[in-house]
N, C-alpha and C positions, 0 to 999 in steps of 0.2 A: 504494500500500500504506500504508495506518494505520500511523504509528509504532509504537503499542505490540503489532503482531503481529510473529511471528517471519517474515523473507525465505523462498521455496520452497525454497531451497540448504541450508538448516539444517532441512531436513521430509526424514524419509523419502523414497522414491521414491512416485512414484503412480500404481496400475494403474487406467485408465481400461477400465470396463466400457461398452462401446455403442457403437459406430463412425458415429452418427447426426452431425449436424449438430453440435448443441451440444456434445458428447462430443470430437469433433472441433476446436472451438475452444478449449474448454477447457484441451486437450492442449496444443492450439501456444502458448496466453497463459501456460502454467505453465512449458513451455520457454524462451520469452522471458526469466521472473522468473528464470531459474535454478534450476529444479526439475528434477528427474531424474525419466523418466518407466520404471516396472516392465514395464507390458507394457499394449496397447492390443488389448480383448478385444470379438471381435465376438461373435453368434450361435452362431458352427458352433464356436467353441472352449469349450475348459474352463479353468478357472481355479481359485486359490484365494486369500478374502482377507491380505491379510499388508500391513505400512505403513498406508497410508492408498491410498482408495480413493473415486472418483469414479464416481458411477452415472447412466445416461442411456440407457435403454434403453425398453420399454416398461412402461403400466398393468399389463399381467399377468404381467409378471416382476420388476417392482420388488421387490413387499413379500419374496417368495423373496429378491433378492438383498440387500437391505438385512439379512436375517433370518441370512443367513450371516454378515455383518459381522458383524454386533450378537452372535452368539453366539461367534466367535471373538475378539471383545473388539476387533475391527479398526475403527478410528474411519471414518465412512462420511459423506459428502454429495451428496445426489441431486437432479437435477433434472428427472426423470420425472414426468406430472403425471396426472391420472385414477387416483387410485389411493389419495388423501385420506382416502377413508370409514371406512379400516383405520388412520388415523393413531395413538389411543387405544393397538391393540396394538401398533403399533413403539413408543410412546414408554414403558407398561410395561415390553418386552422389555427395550431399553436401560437402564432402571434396574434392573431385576434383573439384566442382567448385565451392568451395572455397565461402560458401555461408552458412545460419542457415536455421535448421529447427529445428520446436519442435512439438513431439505427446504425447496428454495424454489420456488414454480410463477413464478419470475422473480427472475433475480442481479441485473436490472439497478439498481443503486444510484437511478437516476431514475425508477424503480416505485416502487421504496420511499417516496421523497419525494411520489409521485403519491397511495398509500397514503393516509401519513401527512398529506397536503391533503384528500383527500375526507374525514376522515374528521372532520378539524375542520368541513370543508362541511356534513356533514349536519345537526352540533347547530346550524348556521347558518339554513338553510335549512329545518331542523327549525320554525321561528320566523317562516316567512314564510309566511301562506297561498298556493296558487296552484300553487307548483312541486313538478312530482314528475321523479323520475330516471329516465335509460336508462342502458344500455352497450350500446355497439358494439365488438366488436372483429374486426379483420381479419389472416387471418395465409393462409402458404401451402396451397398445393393437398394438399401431403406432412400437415399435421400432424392428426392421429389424432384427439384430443377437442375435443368442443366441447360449451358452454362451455371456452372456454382455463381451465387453473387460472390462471391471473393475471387474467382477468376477476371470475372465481370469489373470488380471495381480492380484488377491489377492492372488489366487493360485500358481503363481508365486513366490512369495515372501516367504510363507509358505515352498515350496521346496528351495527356497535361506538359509530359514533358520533350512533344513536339512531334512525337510520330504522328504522319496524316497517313502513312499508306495501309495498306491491309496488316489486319493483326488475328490470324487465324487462331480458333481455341479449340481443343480438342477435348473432348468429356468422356470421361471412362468409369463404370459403376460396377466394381468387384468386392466381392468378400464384403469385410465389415472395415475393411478403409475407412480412418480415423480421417484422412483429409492430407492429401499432397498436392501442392503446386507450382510447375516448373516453367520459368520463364526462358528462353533461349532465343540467344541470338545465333540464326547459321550463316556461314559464307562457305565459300565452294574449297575453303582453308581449312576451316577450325571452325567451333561450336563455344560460346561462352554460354554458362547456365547458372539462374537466380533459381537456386530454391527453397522452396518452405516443406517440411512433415512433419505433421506431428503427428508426437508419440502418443499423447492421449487427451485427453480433452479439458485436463487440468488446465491447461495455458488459456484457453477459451472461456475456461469458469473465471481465473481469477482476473482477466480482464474483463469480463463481463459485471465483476463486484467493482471495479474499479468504476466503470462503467453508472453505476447503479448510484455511487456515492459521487461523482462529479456531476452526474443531472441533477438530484438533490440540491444539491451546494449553488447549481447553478441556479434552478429553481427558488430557494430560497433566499437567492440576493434578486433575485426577478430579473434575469438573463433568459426571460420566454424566447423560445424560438426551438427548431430543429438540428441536435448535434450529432456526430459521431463522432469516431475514434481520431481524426485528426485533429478536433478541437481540443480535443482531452489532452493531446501531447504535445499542442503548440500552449498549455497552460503552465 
């Protein structure tokens, strides 16, 4: 935990909406910190926002759920991914009403850095004739979209950092793959490669509580609006 964020012990309780995977880790790495947990809300139940509130559920229930936060002023951070295209209106909503949300299509703190390296790579690489980029990324049999949003937003980044031409991704769904993503740059030479795997899903919980306690924080000085993981680490 970042010194200058408040511990889980001094945050509200936190209802965790999605009984998935990640939802699931999340829950026990918050218990860990000393966070008190409201209620852990599958499918077949009803809920209502209140504290703070951790959402992991699916593409077609996200924005509905984020949309109850955000109107009942309940600080919200989600990591449901497919569902990006609608970001524009959650991040209006939460400024009108005057309320926090945070999305990240990956907590893990070592994406971000993987991120923040392609994206220097590309005005690099921008400068070399020869080489152009892929992404691979490999994850379990269970997960829904593909592209992954965290391929999704590496690509992103890579074009932030000036690539215009094609940026091919390749999506692969075996075993019980925790989550691999490799960035490559090829020429008809040599192959340079950015990659991220992780080993298990701890890195994703504990950025995800980091996560939980900087919307909070932001929330409570009234920094309304929509954040993710790059706000958090330009803090």
């Amino acid at each position: 935990m970042t010194a200058d964020l408040p511990l889980p012990s001094a945050l509200p309780p936190v209802t965790f909406v999605g009984a998935g995977k990640l939802g699931t880790a999340v829950a026990e790495a918050w218990e860990q910190r000393g966070g008190a947990v409201a209620a852990r809300v599958t499918a077949a139940d009803t809920w209502e926002p209140q504290g703070l509130v951790f959402e992991a559920t699916a593409p077609d229930a996200a924005v509905g759920n984020l949309t109850r936060c955000i109107e009942a002023q309940v600080p919200v951070v989600t990591g449901t991914t497919g569902w990006l295209g609608r970001l524009d209106k959650v991040r209006d909503l939460a400024l009108r009403a005057e309320s926090t949300a945070f999305y990240s299509t990956n907590f893990s703190p070592g994406v971000h850095a993987l991120n923040a390296i392609a994206k220097h790579a590309a005005g690099v690489f921008n400068q070399i004739p020869g080489y152009a980029p892929h992404i691979r990324e490999v994850h379990h049999v269970h997960k829904k979209d593909a592209p992954s949003g965290t391929a999704l937003t590496l690509a992103e980044h890579v074009r932030e950092g000036g690539w215009t031409r094609d940026l091919p991704i390749e999506s692969v769904r075996e075993g019980e793959v925790v989550g691999l993503h490799a960035l490559a740059w090829d020429s008809a030479h040599d192959a340079v490669v950015l990659q991220h795997e992780a080993k298990s899903r701890a890195g994703f919980a504990e950025g995800a509580v980091w996560a939980l306690c900087w919307a909070w924080q932001r929330h409570v000085e009234r920094g309304f609006g929509l954040y993710t993981m790059t706000d958090l680490f330009q803090t």
